[in-house]
C-alpha positions as CSV (number, residue, x, y, z in Angstrom):
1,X,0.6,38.1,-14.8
2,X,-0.6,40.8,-17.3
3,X,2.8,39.7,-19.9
4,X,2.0,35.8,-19.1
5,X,-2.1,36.1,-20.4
6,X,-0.1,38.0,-23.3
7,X,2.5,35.1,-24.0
8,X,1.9,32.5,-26.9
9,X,3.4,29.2,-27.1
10,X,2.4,26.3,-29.7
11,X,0.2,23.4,-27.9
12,X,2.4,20.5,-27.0
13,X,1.4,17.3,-29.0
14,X,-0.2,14.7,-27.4
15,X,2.4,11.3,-27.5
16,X,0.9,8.3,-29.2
17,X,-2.0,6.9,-27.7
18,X,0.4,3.0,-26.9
19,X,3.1,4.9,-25.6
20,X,0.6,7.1,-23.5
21,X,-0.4,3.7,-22.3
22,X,2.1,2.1,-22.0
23,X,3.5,5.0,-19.5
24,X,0.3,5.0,-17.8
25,X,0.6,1.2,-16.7
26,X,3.8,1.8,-15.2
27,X,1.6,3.0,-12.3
28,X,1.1,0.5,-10.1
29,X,-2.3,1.9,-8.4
30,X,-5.6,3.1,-10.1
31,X,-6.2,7.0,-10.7
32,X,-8.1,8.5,-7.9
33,X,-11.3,10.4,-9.6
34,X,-9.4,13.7,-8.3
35,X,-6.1,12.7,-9.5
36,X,-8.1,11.8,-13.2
37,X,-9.8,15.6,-12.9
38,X,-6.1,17.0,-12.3
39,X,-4.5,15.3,-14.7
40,X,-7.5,16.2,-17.0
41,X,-6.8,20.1,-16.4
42,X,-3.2,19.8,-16.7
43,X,-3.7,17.9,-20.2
44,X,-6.0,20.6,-21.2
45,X,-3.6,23.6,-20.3
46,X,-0.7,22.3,-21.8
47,X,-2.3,20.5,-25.2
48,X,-5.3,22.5,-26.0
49,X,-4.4,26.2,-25.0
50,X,-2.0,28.6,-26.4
51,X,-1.2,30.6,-23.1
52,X,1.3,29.5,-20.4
53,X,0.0,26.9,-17.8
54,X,0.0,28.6,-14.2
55,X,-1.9,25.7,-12.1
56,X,-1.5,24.7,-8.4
57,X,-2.6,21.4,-7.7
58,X,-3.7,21.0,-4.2
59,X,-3.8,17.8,-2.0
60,X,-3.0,16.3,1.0
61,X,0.8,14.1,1.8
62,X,-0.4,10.8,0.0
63,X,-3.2,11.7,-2.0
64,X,-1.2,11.5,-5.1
65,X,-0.1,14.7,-6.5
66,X,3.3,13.9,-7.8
67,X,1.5,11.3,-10.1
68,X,-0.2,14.4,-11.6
69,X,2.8,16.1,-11.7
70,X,4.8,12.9,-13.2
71,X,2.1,12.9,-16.3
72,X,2.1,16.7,-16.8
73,X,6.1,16.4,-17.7
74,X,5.8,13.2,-19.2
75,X,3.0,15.5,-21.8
76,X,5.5,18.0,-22.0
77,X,8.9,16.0,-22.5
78,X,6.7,13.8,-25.4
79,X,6.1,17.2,-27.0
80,X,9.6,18.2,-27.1
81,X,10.4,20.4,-24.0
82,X,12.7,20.4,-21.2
83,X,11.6,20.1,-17.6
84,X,12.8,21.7,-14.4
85,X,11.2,20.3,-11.2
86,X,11.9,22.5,-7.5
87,X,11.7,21.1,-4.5
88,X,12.6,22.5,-1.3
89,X,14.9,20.2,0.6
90,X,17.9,17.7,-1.2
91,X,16.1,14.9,0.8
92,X,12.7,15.3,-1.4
93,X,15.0,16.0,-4.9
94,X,16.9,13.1,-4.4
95,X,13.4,11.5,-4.2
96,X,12.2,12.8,-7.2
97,X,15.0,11.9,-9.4
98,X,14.7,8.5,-8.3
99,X,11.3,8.1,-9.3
100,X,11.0,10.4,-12.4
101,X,14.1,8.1,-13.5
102,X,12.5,4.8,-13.1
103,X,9.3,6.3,-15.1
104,X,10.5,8.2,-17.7
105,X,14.1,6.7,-18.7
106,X,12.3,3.6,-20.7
107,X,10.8,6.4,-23.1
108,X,14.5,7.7,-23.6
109,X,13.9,10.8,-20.7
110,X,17.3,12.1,-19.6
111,X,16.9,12.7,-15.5
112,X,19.5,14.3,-13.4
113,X,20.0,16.0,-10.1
114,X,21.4,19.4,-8.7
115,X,21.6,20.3,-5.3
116,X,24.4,21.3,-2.8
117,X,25.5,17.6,-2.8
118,X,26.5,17.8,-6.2
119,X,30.1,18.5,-6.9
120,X,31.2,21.6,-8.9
121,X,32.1,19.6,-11.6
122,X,29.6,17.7,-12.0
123,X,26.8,20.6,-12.4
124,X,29.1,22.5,-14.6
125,X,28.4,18.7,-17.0
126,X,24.7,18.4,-16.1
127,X,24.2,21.6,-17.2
128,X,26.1,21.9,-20.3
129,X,24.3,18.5,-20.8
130,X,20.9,20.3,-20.1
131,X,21.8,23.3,-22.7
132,X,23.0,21.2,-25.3
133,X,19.3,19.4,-25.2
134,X,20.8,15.5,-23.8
135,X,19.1,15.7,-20.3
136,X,15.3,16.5,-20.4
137,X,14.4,16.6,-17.0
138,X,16.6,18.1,-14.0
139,X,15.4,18.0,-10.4
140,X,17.1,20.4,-8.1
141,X,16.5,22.5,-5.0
142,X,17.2,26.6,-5.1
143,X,20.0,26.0,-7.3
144,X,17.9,25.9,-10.1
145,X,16.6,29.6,-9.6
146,X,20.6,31.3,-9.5
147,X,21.6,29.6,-12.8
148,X,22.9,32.4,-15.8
149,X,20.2,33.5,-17.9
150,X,20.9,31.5,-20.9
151,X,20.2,28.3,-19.1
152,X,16.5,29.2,-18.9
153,X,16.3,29.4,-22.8
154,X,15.4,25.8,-23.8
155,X,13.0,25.6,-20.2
156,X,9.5,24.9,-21.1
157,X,7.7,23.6,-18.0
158,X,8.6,24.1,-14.3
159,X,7.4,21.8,-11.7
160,X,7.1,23.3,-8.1
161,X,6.3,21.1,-5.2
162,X,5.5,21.8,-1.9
163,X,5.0,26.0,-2.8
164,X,4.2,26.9,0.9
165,X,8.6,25.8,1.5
166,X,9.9,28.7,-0.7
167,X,10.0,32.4,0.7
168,X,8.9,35.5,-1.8
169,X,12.6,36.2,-3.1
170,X,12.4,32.3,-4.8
171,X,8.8,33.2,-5.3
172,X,9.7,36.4,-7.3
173,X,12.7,34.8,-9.0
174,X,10.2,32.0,-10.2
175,X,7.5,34.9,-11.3
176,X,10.5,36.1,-13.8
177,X,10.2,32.6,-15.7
178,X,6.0,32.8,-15.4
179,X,6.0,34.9,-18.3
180,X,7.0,32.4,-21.0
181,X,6.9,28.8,-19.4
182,X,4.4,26.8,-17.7
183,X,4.0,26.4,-14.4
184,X,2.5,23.7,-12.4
185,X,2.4,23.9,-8.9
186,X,2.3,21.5,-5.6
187,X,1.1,21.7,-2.1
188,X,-0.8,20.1,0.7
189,X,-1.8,23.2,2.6
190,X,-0.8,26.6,0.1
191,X,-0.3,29.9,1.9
192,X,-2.9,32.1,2.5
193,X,-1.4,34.5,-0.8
194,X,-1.7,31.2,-3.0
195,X,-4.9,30.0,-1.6
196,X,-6.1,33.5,-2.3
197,X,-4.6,34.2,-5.9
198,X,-6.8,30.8,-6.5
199,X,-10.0,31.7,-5.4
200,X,-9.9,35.3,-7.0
201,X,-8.9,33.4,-10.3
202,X,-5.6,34.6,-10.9
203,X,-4.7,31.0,-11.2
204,X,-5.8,27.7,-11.9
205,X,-6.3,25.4,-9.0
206,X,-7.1,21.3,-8.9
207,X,-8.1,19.9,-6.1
208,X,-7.4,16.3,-5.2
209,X,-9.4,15.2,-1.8
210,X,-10.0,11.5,-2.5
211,X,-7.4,9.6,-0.3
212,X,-5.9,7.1,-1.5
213,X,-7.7,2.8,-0.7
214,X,-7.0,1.8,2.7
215,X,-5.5,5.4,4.5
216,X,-6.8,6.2,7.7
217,X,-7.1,9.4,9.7
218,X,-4.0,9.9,11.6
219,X,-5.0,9.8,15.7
220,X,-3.9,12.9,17.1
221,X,-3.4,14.0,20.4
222,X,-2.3,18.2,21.2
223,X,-1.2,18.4,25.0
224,X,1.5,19.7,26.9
225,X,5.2,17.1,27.4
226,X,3.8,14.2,29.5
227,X,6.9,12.1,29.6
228,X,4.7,9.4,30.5
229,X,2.9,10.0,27.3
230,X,6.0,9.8,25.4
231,X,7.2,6.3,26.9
232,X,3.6,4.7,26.1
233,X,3.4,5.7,23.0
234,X,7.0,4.7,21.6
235,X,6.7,1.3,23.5
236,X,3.5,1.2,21.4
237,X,4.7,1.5,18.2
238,X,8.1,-0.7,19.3
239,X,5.6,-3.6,20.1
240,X,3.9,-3.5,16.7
241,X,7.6,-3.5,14.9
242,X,7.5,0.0,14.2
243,X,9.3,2.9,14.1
244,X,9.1,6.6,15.1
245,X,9.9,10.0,14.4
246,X,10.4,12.9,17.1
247,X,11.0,16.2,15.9
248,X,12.0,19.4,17.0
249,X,11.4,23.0,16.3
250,X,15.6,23.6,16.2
251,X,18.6,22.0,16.2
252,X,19.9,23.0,19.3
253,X,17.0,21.3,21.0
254,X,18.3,18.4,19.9
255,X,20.6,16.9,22.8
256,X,18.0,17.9,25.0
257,X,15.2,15.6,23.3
258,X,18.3,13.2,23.2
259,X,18.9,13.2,26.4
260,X,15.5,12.9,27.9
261,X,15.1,10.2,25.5
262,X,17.5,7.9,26.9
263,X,16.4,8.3,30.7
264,X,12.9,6.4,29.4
265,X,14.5,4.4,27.0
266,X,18.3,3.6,28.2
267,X,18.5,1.3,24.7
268,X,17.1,2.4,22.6
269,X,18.3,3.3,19.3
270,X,18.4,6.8,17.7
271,X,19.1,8.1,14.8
272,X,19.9,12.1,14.5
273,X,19.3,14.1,11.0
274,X,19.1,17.7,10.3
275,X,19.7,20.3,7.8
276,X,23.0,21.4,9.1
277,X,24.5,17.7,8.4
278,X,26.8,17.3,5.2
279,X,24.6,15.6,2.5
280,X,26.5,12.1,2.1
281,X,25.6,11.9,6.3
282,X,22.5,13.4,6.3
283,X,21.7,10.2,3.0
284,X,23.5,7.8,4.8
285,X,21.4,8.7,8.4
286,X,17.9,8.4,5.9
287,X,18.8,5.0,4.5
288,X,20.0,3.4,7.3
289,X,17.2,4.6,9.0
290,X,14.0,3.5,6.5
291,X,16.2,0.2,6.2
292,X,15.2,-0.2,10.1
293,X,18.5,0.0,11.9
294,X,17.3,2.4,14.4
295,X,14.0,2.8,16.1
296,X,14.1,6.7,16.4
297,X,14.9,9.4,14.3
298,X,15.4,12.5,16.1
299,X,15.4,15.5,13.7
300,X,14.2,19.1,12.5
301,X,12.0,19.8,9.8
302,X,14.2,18.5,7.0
303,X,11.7,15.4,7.3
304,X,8.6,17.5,6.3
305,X,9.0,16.9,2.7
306,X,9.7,13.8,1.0
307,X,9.9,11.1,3.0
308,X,8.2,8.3,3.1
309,X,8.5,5.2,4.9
310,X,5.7,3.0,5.6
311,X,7.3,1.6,8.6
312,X,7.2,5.0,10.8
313,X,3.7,5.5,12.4
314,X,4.5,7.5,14.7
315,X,5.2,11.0,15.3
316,X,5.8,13.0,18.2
317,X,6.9,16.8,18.0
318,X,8.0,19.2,21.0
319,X,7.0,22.5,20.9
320,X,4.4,22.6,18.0
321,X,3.4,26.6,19.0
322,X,7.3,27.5,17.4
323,X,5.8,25.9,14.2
324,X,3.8,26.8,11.2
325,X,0.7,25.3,10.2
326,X,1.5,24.0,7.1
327,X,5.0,22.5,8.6
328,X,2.9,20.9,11.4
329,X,0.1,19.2,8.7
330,X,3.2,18.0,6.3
331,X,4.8,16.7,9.6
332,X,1.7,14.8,10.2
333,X,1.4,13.8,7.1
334,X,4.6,11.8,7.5
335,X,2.7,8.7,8.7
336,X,-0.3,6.9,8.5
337,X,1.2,6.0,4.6
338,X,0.7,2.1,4.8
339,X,-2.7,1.3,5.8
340,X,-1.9,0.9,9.8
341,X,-3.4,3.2,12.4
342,X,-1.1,6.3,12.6
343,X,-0.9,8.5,16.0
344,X,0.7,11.8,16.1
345,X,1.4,13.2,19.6
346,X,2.0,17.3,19.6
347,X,3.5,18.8,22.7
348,X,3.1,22.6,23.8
349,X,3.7,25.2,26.4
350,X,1.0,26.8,28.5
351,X,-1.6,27.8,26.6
352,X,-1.7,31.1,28.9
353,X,2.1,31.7,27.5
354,X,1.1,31.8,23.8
355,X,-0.2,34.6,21.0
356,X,-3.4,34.7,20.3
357,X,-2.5,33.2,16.6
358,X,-0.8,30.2,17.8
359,X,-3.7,29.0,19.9
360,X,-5.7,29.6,17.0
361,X,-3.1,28.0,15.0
362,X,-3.3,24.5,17.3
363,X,-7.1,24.8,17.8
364,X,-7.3,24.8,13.8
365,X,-4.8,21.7,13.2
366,X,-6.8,19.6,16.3
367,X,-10.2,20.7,14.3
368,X,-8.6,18.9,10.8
369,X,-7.9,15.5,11.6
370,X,-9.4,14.1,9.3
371,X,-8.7,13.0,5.5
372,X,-8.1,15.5,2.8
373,X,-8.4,18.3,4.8
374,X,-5.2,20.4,4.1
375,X,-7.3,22.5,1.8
376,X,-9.3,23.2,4.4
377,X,-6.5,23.8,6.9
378,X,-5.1,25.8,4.4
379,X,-8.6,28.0,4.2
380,X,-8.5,28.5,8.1
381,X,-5.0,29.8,7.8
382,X,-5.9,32.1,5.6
383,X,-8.7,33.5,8.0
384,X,-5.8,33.8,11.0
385,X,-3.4,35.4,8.9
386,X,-5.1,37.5,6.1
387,X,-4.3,37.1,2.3
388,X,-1.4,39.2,1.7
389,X,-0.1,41.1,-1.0
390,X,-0.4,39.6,-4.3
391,X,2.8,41.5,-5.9
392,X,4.4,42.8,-2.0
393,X,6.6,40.5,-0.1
394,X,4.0,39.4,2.6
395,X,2.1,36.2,1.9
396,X,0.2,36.9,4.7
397,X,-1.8,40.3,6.4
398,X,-4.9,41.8,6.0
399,X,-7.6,43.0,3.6
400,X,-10.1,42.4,6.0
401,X,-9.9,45.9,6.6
402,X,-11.2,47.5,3.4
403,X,-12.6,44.5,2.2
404,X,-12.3,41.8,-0.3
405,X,-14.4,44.0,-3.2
406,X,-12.8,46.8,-2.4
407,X,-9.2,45.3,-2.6
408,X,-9.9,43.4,-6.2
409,X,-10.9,46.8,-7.6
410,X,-7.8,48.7,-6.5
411,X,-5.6,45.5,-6.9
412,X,-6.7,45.7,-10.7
413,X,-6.6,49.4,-11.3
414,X,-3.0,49.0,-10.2
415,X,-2.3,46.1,-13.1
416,X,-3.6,48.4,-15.7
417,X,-0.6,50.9,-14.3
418,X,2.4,48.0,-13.5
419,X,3.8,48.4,-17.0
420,X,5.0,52.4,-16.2
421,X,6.5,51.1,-13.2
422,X,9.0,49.2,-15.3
423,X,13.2,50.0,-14.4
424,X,15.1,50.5,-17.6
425,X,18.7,48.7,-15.7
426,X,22.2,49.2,-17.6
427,X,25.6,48.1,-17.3
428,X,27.8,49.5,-14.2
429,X,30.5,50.3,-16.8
430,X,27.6,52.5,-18.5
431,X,27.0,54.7,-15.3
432,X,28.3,58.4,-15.5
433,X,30.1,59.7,-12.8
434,X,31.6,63.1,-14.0
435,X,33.4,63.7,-10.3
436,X,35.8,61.5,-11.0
437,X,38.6,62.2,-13.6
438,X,39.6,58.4,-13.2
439,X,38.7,55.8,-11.7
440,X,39.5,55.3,-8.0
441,X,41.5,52.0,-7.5
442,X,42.8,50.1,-4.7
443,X,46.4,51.9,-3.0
444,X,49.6,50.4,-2.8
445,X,49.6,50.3,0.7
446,X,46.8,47.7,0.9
447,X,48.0,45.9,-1.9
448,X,51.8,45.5,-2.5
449,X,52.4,44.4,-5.8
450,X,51.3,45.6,-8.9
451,X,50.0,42.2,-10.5
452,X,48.4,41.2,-7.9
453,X,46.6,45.2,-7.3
454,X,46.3,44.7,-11.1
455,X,43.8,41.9,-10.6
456,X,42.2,43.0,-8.1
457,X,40.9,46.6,-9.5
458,X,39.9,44.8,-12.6
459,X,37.8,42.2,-10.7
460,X,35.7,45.3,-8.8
461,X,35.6,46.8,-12.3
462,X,34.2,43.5,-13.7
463,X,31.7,43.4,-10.5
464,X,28.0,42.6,-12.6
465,X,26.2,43.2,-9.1
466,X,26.3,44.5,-5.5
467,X,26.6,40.7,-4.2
468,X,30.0,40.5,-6.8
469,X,31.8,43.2,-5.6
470,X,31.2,41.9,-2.0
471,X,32.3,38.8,-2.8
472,X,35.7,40.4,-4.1
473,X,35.7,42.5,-1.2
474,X,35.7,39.6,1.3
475,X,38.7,37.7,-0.6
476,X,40.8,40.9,-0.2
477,X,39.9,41.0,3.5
478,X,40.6,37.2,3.7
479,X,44.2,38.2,2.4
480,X,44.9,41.5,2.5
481,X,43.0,42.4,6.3
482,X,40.7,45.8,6.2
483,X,41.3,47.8,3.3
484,X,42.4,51.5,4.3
485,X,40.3,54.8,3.4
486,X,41.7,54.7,-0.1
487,X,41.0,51.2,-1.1
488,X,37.2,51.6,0.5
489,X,36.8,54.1,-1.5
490,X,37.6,52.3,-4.6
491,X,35.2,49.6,-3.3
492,X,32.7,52.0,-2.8
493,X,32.8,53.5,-6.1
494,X,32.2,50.4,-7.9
495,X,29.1,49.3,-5.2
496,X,27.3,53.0,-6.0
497,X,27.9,51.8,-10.2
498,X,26.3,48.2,-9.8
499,X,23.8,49.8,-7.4
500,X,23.1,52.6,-9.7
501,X,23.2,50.2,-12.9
502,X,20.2,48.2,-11.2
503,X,17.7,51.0,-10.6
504,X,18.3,52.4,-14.3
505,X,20.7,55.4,-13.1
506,X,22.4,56.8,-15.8
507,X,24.4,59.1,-14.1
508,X,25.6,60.3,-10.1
509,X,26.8,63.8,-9.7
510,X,27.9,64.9,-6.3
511,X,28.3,68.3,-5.0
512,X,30.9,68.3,-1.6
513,X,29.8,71.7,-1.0
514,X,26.5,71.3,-0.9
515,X,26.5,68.1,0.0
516,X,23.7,66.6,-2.5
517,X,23.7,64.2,-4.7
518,X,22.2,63.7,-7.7
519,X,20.8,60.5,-9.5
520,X,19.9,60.7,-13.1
521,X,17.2,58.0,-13.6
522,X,16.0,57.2,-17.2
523,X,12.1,56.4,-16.3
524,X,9.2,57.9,-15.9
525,X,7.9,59.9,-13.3
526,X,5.9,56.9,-11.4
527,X,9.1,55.3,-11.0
528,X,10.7,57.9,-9.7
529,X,8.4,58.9,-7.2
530,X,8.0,54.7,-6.2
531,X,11.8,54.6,-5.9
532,X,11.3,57.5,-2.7
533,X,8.1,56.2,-2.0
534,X,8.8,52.9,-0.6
535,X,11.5,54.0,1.5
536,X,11.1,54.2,5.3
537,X,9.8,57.7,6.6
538,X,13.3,58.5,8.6
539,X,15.4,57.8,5.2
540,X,12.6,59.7,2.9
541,X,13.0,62.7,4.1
542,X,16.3,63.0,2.7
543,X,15.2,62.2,-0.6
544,X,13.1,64.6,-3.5
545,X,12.3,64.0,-6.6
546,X,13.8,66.2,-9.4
547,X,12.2,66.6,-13.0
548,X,16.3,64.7,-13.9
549,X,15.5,62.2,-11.3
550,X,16.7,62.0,-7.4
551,X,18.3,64.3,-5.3
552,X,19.6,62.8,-2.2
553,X,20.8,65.6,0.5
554,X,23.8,64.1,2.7
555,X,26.6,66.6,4.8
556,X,27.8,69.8,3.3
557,X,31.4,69.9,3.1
558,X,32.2,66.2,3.3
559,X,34.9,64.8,1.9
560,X,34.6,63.0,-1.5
561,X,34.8,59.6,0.1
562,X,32.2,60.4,2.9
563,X,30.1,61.3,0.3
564,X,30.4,58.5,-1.8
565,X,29.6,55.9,1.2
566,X,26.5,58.3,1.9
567,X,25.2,57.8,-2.1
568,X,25.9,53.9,-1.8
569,X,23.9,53.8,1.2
570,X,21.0,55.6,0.1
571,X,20.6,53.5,-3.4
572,X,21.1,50.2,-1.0
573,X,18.3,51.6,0.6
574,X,16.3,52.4,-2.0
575,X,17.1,49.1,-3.9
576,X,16.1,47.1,-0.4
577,X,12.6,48.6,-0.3
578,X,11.6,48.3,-3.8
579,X,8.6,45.6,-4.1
580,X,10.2,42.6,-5.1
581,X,8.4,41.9,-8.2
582,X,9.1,45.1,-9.6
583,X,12.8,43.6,-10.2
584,X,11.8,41.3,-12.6
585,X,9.4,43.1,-14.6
């Protein structure tokens, strides 16, 4: 946050005021006064200020907050810059790219997709495509956060809907990009970190309330399975020509809900979808569905984001306790899109069986029924959970015990301090490891021949990462079985040198005698200390720091490869409890 307020980009240039219009009126409705003020913001952080945009635009399902989002890259593609926009399930990208297309391709906008549906080939083009400056805008799910570095170079505005879906590690791989591109973010009900980060001013925040003409509060009822309850209300919505959706907490919940199903309703027609299902199905199950060939749709959460069809109002879910809040007020959000009376039935256990939190959890979501109250849902959250850490990877715990004052003062003495706590990484190749005259390679007894061996040691020398050299590892156990002492060794030695590499160890000396090892770490002495710190109290007590940089005590007299697995281990470790953020610094 501290390199993002130092960043300086040029102001992007407002598009001619008849093509401005002339995108405008492709909207079919009227600007909500909210959705006006948003926009207003966004226009002001992206045209009239020279620092990166970091907004979060928060509104209910409905209210309109992809228009916002729609005009903000419209501002930004007009002005020159590429667009990436997140979203958290295929379903929802699929979405956007569908209507992104129909707005921005008559201005000459390039829109394409990535996700898991999209073959190999085919993202290999879009990207090349996207590099070489011929596609402007790419939707995508987490695929768009594991691309190589390079293809984050021409990225100048990165659009993230529905926040409260993505866990820290996406969270911190996004915070890498902050620094130099802007950031507009979506949700309906943010989590209690966000919320907080907003209202302590670390970042912007819009608020669109107004609902849209003609929505109505969605009727909802929170009681334990009635299956009588159930019948009534599909037969309901059946009678009005409707249709419903009954969800689950997990996919093996499924033929259960089926089954019980079709002892009230012997014909009636369901439809299954879930994350699990191969993305041409899980399309296929979605259109068939919205075009009305089945009356049900029994599924998981894959629904909660993206899809909307005016037909389905209707919702029942089992087991609501097993369920966020913010997954239960998307859920909800689902229907009640088309100006007819929406009902949402939630089913629990006992109330005498739950936590504490999840009966405040339902008590909350009964008490915000009404319109334009996720922000407020989202505020109530916050109160059950605490704030979390700003920089740590909990977005939710307390600071109700030292208080909010308190907390700011230390939270900002600490930002003064993050820049000494940088890591100073290099290559594997450029890690020092003295013991060894050569490098240890795979033996002939695990693999035969020598081409094949050949390729196989230079692909753990050419590891770049931990993940790499598992990867390699788990083809030559695919064909080769378990490797043999000698070969794990080889393995090993490479792991400790991407491991090491990471953390900014220059150099691993081990001592079988004694059985210590030493890690040379080029940093200063905060990060030192942080890189023991942070470690659990029964794996710290091996660990001291040395004016070099880490000693790590493991068992006197070992053998060399003992030793080696202890030296992996204990870097693993210390890599695993490092604060996330600190990574990307």
């Amino acid at each position: 946050y501290l390199r993002r307020l130092q960043c300086v980009r040029e102001p992007y240039m407002p598009p001619p005021d008849e093509v401005y219009q002339r995108f405008n009126e492709l909207f079919p409705f009227k600007l909500t006064p909210d959705q006006a003020m948003a926009v207003s913001d966004c226009y002001e952080d992206l045209s009239q200020r020279d620092t990166p945009m970091d907004r979060i635009v928060v509104g209910d399902v409905g209210f309109g907050k992809t228009e916002v989002a729609m005009r903000a890259v419209f501002r930004v593609f007009a002005g020159g810059g590429q667009v990436f926009v997140l979203a958290p399930t295929t379903v929802l990208a699929k979405q956007h790219v569908a209507t992104m297309a129909a707005r921005l391709r008559p201005f000459g906008a390039s829109v394409e997709l990535l996700n898991r549906n999209v073959k190999e080939s085919e993202r290999t083009a879009v990207l090349k495509r996207w590099k070489d400056g011929e596609t402007q805008v790419v939707v995508g799910t987490h695929i768009l956060l594991n691309l190589k570095k390079e293809m984050y170079g021409n990225l100048k505005l990165l659009v993230i809907d529905e926040e409260q879906r993505f866990g820290v590690k996406h969270k911190d791989q996004i915070s890498a990009l902050k620094a130099s591109v802007d950031v507009l973010t979506l949700s309906a009900t943010p989590i209690p970190r966000t919320l907080h980060m907003a209202i302590a001013g670390f970042r912007d925040a819009s608020l669109v309330t107004t609902p849209p003409p003609e929505r109505r509060p969605i009727n909802t009822q929170l009681q334990m399975y009635n299956a009588r309850t159930v019948q009534e209300a599909i037969q309901a919505e059946l009678d009005r020509d409707g249709q419903i959706f009954y969800v689950v907490p997990k996919i093996q919940m499924m033929a259960g809900a089926l089954k019980r199903l079709q002892n009230i309703f012997p014909d009636l027609r369901v439809m299954e979808a879930h994350g699990q299902m191969k993305g041409e199905l899980l399309d296929a199950a979605m259109d068939d569905f919205a075009s009305g060939k089945a009356d049900v749709l029994l599924c998981t959460t894959i629904v909660e984001s993206g899809l909307d069809i005016p037909n389905v109002n209707t919702i029942i879910i089992e087991e609501v306790q097993q369920f966020g809040l913010a997954s239960l007020y998307q859920l909800r959000g689902r229907v009640g899109r088309a100006g007819r009376q929406a009902y949402a039935y939630m089913f629990h256990a006992e109330l005498a069986s739950m936590r504490d939190e999840a009966r405040e959890r339902l008590l909350a979501l009964e008490e915000c029924c009404g319109l334009g109250e996720g922000f407020k849902l989202a505020e109530r959250d916050m109160a059950i959970r605490g704030v979390g850490t700003i920089f740590g990877d909990k977005q939710s715990g307390e600071v109700d015990s030292i208080g909010a004052d308190l907390y700011l003062e230390l939270l900002y003495n600490q930002l003064e301090k993050i820049e000494k706590l940088r890591l100073n990484p290099l290559p594997p190749g450029d890690v020092l490891t003295p013991d060894f005259a050569t490098v240890p390679t795979l033996s002939v007894a695990y693999v035969a021949t020598d081409d094949a061996r050949c390729v196989a040691d230079e692909s753990l020398a050419g590891a770049r990462s931990n993940a790499e050299v598992d990867k390699v590892l788990s083809s030559l156990v695919a064909c080769f079985g378990d490797a043999d002492p000698r070969s794990l060794m080889a393995v090993n030695y490479h792991r400790m040198r991407t491991l090491a590499g990471e953390l900014g160890v220059t150099r691993v000396k081990i001592d079988e005698a004694s059985g210590t090892v030493d890690f040379d770490v080029n940093a200063e002495t905060e990060v030192k200390e942080m890189l023991v710190d942070n470690l659990d109290e029964m794996y710290r007590k091996d660990l001291t720091v040395t004016p070099g940089g880490i000693r790590v005590v493991a068992l006197a007299g070992a053998s060399i490869d003992v030793t080696l697995a202890q030296a992996v281990n204990a870097l693993r470790r210390i890599s695993d409890s490092l604060p996330s953020f600190i990574k990307f610094l």
